[in-house]
C-alpha positions, -999 to 999 in steps of 0.1 A, spaced: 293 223 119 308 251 100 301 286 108 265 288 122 253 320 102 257 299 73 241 273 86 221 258 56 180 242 63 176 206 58 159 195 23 147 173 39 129 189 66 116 209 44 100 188 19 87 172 56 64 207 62 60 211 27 36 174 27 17 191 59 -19 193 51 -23 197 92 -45 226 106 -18 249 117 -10 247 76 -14 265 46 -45 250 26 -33 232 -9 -60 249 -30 -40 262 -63 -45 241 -98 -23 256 -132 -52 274 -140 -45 295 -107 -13 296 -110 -8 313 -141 -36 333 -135 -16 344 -103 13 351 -125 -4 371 -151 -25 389 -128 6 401 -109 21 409 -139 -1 426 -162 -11 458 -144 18 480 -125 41 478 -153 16 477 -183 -6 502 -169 12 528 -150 54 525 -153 55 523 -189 50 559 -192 72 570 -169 97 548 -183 95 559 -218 93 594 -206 123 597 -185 145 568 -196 142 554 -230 118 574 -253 98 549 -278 127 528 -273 108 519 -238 101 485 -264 138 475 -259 136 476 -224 106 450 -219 126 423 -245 159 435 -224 137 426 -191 121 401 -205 153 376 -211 166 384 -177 132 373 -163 135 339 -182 170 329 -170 158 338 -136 120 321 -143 139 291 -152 158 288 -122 128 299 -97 109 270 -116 134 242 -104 136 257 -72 99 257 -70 90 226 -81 120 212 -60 112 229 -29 72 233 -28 71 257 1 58 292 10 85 318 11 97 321 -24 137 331 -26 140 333 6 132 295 16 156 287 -10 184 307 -6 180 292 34 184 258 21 217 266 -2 234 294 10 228 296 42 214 317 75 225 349 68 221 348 32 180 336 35 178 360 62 192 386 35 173 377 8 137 374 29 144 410 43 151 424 7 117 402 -1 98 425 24 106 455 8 97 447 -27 64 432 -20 56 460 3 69 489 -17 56 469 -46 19 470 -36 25 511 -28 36 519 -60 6 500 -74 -18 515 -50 -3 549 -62 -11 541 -100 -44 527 -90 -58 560 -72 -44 577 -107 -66 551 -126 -97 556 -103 -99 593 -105 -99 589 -146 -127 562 -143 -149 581 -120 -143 614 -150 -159 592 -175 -190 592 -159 -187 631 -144 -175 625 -111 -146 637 -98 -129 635 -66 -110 662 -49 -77 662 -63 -61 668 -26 -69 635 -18 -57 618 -49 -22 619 -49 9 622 -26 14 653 -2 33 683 -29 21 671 -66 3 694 -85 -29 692 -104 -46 710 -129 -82 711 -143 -85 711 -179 -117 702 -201 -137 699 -167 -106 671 -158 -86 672 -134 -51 654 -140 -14 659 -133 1 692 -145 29 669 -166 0 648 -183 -11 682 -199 2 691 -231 1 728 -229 28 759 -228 37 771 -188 15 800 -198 -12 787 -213 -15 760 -180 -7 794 -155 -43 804 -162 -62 771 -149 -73 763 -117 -49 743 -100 -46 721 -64 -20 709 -43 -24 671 -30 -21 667 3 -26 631 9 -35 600 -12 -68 588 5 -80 572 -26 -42 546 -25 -47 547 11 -80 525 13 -71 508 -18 -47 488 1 -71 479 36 -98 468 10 -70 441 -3 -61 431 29 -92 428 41 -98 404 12 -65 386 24 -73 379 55 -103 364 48 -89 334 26 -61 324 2 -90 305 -20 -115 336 -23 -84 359 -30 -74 332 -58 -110 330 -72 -116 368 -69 -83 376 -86 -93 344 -118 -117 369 -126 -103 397 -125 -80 387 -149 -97 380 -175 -114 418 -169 -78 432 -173 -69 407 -200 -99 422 -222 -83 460 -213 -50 449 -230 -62 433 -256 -94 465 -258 -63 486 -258 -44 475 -289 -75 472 -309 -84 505 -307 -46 519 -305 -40 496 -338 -60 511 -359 -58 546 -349 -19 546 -352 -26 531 -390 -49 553 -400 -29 585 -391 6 574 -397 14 612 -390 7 612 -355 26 580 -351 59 589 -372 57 626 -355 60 609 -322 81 577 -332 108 598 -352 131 597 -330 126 560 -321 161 558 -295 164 594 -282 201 609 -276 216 609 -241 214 636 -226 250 636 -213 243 616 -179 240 581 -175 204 567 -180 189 595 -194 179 581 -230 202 568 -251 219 529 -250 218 533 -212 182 550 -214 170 515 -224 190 499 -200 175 522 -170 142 519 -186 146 479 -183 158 479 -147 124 503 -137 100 485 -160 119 453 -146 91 459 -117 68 446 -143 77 414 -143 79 405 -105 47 387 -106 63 354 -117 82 352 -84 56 359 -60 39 327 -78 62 305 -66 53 319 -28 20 303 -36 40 271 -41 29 252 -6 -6 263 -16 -8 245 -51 -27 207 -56 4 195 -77 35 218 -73 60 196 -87 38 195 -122 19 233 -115 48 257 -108 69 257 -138 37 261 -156 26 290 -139 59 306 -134 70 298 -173 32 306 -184 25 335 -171 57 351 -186 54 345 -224 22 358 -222 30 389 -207 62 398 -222 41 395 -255 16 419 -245 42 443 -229 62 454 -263 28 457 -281 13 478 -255 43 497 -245 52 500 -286 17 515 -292 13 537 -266 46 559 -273 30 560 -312 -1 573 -298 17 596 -276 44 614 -276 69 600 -245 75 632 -230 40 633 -220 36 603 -202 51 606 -172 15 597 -151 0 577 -128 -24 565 -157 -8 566 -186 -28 540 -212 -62 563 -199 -43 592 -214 -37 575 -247 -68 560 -251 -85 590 -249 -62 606 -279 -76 582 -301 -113 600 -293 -124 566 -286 -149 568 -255 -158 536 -250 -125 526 -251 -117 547 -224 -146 534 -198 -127 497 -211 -94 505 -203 -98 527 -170 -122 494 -153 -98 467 -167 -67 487 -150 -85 496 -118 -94 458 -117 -59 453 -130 -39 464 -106 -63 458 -75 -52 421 -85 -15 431 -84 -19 449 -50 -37 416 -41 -3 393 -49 20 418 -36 5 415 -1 -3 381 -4 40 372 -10 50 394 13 25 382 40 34 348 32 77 357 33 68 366 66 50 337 77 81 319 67 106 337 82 85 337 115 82 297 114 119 300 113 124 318 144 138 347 126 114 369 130 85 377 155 65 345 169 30 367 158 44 369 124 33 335 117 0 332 136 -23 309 114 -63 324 122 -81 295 135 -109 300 111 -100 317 77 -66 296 80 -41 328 69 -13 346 85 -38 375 98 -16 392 123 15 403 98 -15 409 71 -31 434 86 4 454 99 17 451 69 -12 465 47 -19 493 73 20 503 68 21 496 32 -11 521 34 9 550 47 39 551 25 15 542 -7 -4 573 -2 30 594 11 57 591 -14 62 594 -50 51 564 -78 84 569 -95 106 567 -65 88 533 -50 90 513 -85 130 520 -82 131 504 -49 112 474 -60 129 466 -91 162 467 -74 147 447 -48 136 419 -69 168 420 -90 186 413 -57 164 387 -56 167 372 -87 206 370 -80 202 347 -49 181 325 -65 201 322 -97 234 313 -74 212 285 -51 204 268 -81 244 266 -96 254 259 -56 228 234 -52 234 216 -84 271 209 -71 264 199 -39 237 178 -41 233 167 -75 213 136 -62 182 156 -49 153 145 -70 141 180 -97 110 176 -109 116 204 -129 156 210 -144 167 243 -153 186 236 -188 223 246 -192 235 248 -159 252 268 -153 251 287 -184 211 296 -174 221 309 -140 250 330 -148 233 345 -174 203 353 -147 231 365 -126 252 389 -150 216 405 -164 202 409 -127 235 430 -114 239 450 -148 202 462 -143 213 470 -109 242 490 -115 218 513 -141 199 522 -115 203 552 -98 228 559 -68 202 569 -45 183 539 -51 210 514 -40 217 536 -7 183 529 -1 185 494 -3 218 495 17 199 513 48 171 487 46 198 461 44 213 474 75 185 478 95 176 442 85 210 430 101 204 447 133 166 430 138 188 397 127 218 403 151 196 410 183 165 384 175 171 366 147 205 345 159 188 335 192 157 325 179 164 304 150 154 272 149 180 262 124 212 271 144 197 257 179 190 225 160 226 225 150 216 236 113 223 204 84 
């Protein structure tokens, strides 16, 4: 049998429970429409809306536009792989369920842990950009919240023009901002119940989340595209303001790796590389979808020209509107809609991102949930992990933990520090599924591919090199704390995993 941790799933058995339409099953509700929807609406918000600044202020300068096209052809290598997988293998549980069926037991197992963390640190950074976003909306109209509640426990806040904001998003002398009132956050509230309102919604049904987030959208779509036609214009009729800021277009590094300069642009690519994650969690959507075999290539493939598109637009206008240095915020496109002394613009852009990224905190939840309910059906993890609710037909139980925990460290730790840990996450990702589809193509080149990644294996080793060279430009700290998650993951494997699985005590393929 070969050695059981490697112990591969049957294809077979699971294109068997992919054709389940029984009640203990997911319900097949998803047309292409949905599906790129999905996709977009994951991933147009985080990274348009709230890590492009921070990017472009720490990393790469106005070069942050190099990062997204650097980004953006690592996610098509890796889009084209996940779209034979998908199509192939139809089944909730995204990289996970198809590094199980290629590479093995402890490689899935792997692979579904790292899942865990970047959907669930994925949805807390969002949350954390979102609370940003809200406390800018509700400024528009005069209202503003406490700022003790609106960020995590430590940052500092300052009110200026009757606004409150972060002390970094203010462009004054350490003087000049000594002599306004200031506040201390204490605890995000606002992230906090961001995320139980978007569980709540995810419990109740996979088709009303679907519908709900179609919507929303095409609300956020209108913010982008709101966004460079009032930026547009501005930045061409003051050419001053935009070479000022764009003159130095690639800043120098500053003599340590990943700060600016060619490895700037890397770094910035790796963190804005979170961006981009909503392609994958379509194809955990995959046992949900009327026609996968047709629909996931579409909305996987879809859903990523668009975006990429939009990405070096926004992100190229934003640093011309702004200078980068400035933008390290939770809302950073508010901030540079409001230098163009547009208003309106500003009540457009600050309800498109708030709807925005509630539909990226939505898909977050929703693949992580769903990796979960996979694993669990598996025997790897907890038997309540996969309890279907009798009535709204979702995987309730590991829902509602998971937001409720996802909750805590959204409104607890720092935005810049949680987008690190999902981008490495997903590259990790990224690199498993690249290598099943090479691995698979050899051994079973008979399967039947709806959907065939060209140039194999060209496509995947490509996916593969691009993935662990965005990796390595991360920082240290980053990829210890992957490492510890990693290790915890092996223990929860080693002491419940091996002796529930229901792989090895079938005798695995």
């Amino acid at each position: 049998m070969g050695n059981p941790l490697f112990a591969t799933k049957s294809i077979d058995s699971l294109l068997t429970e992919a054709g389940d339409t029984g009640e203990h099953s997911l319900k097949r509700a998803l047309g292409p429409v949905n599906l790129v929807t999905l996709g977009i609406g994951a991933i147009i918000g985080a990274g348009i809306f709230v890590l492009t600044g921070s990017a472009a202020s720490l990393y790469a300068g106005p070069a942050i536009m190099l990062s997204y096209v650097l980004a953006g052809i690592g996610c098509v290598f890796a889009g084209l792989c996940y779209a034979e997988f998908a199509s192939m293998i139809p089944i909730a549980g995204s990289a996970y369920t198809y590094g199980y069926a290629t590479l093995g037991e402890l490689v899935a197992w792997i692979i579904g842990w790292d899942l865990i963390l970047e959907y669930a640190f994925g949805a807390a950074t969002v949350a954390s950009g979102w609370s940003s976003t809200l406390v800018a909306f509700l400024q528009d109209y005069g209202i503003s919240l406490p700022p003790e509640i609106c960020d995590v426990p430590g940052a500092k806040w300052v009110e200026y023009e009757g606004r409150w904001s972060p002390e970094s998003a203010v462009s004054l002398s350490a003087d000049q901002l000594a002599g306004l009132p200031h506040a201390t956050c204490a605890f995000n509230l606002v992230a906090f119940l961001a995320i139980l309102g978007v569980t709540t919604i995810l419990i109740i049904g996979i088709k009303e989340s679907a519908n709900f987030n179609s919507v929303v959208v095409f609300v956020k779509l209108a913010a982008v595209l709101t966004f460079i036609a009032v930026a547009l214009p501005f930045v061409l009729k003051h050419p001053a303001i935009a070479h000022e800021n764009w003159k130095v277009f690639l800043p120098p590094n500053t003599g340590s790796f990943g700060s600016f300069g060619w490895s700037g642009v890397m770094r910035g690519a790796s963190v804005v590389f979170f961006a981009y994650i909503g392609f994958d969690a379509v194809s955990t959507a995959a046992q949900e979808a009327k026609n996968p075999q047709k629909d996931m290539p579409i909305g996987l493939l879809g859903s990523l020209i668009v975006c990429t598109i939009l990405y070096i637009v926004v992100s190229g206008l934003l640093t011309a509107t702004v200078h980068y240095s400035h933008l390290n915020i939770g809302a950073p496109v508010s901030l540079a809609i409001r230098q163009t002394g547009v208003k309106w613009g500003s009540y457009v852009i600050n309800a498109g991102a708030l709807a925005g990224l509630s539909t990226v905190m939505l898909v977050m939840l929703l693949g992580q949930s769903r990796v979960f309910y996979s694993m669990a059906n598996d025997g790897l993890l907890w038997k309540w992990a996969g309890d279907i609710h009798p009535r709204f037909r979702t995987p309730w139980k590991s829902t509602a933990i998971v937001g409720v925990l996802v909750a805590i460290v959204g409104s607890l730790v720092p935005i810049g520090t949680l987008g690190q840990l999902v981008s490495i996450g997903t590259l990790f990702a990224f690199v498993i599924v690249c290598a099943g589809v090479w691995v698979l193509r050899v051994r079973r080149p008979e399967l039947v591919r709806p959907f065939r990644t060209p140039w194999v294996p060209f496509v995947p080793i490509m996916g593969i090199l691009i993935s662990l060279a965005l990796i390595a430009s991360l920082n240290a700290l980053t990829i210890v704390r992957l490492f510890v998650w990693l290790g915890i993951g092996l223990v929860v494997y080693f002491t419940y995993s091996v002796r529930h699985s229901k792989v090895r005590n079938s005798g695995g393929q």
